[in-house]
N, C-alpha and C positions, 0 to 999 in steps of 0.2 A: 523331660516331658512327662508328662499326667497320665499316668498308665490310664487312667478313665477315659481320657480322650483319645485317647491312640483306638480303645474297642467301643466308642460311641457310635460311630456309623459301623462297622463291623458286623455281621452276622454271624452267628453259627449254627451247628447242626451237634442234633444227638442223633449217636450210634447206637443202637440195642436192637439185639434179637435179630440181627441182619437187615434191619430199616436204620434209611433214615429220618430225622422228623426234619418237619417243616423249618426255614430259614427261620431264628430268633435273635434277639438279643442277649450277651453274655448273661447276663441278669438272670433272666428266662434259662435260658440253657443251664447253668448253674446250679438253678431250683428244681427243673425237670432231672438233671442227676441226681441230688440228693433224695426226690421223691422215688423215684425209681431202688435207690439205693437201701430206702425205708422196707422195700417191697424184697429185698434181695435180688435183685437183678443188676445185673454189671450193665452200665454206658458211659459212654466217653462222650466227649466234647472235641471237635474240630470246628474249624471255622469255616465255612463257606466255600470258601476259596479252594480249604483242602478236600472238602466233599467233593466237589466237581472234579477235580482232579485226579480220586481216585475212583470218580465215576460209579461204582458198587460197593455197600457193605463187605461185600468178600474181598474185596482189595484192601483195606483194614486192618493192618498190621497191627494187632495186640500188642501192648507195650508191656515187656517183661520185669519185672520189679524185683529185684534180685538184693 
């Protein structure tokens, strides 16, 4: 299947700075890290689904890159 179709309906969120932003498209989400990124500020990308789930920024488990 079309990985583009699989995140067409799909939302997601950016993490930074213990916020989250508002529900976007991969696209959008994508952009808003790399801008941030221009800035030196670390953000992730979760999908929707997983924002809610973990309900708070501080639930968040930084991914270690070893």
């Amino acid at each position: 299947m079309d990985e583009r179709k699989i995140y067409m309906n799909q939302k997601f969120v950016v993490i930074t700075e213990g916020k989250f932003s508002q529900p976007m498209s991969r696209e959008e989400a994508v952009k808003t890290v790399k801008e941030y990124d221009q800035k030196d500020i670390i953000a992730y990308v979760v999908s929707e689904e997983e924002a809610n789930r973990i309900k708070t920024p501080d639930n968040f488990n930084e991914p270690k890159w070893k």
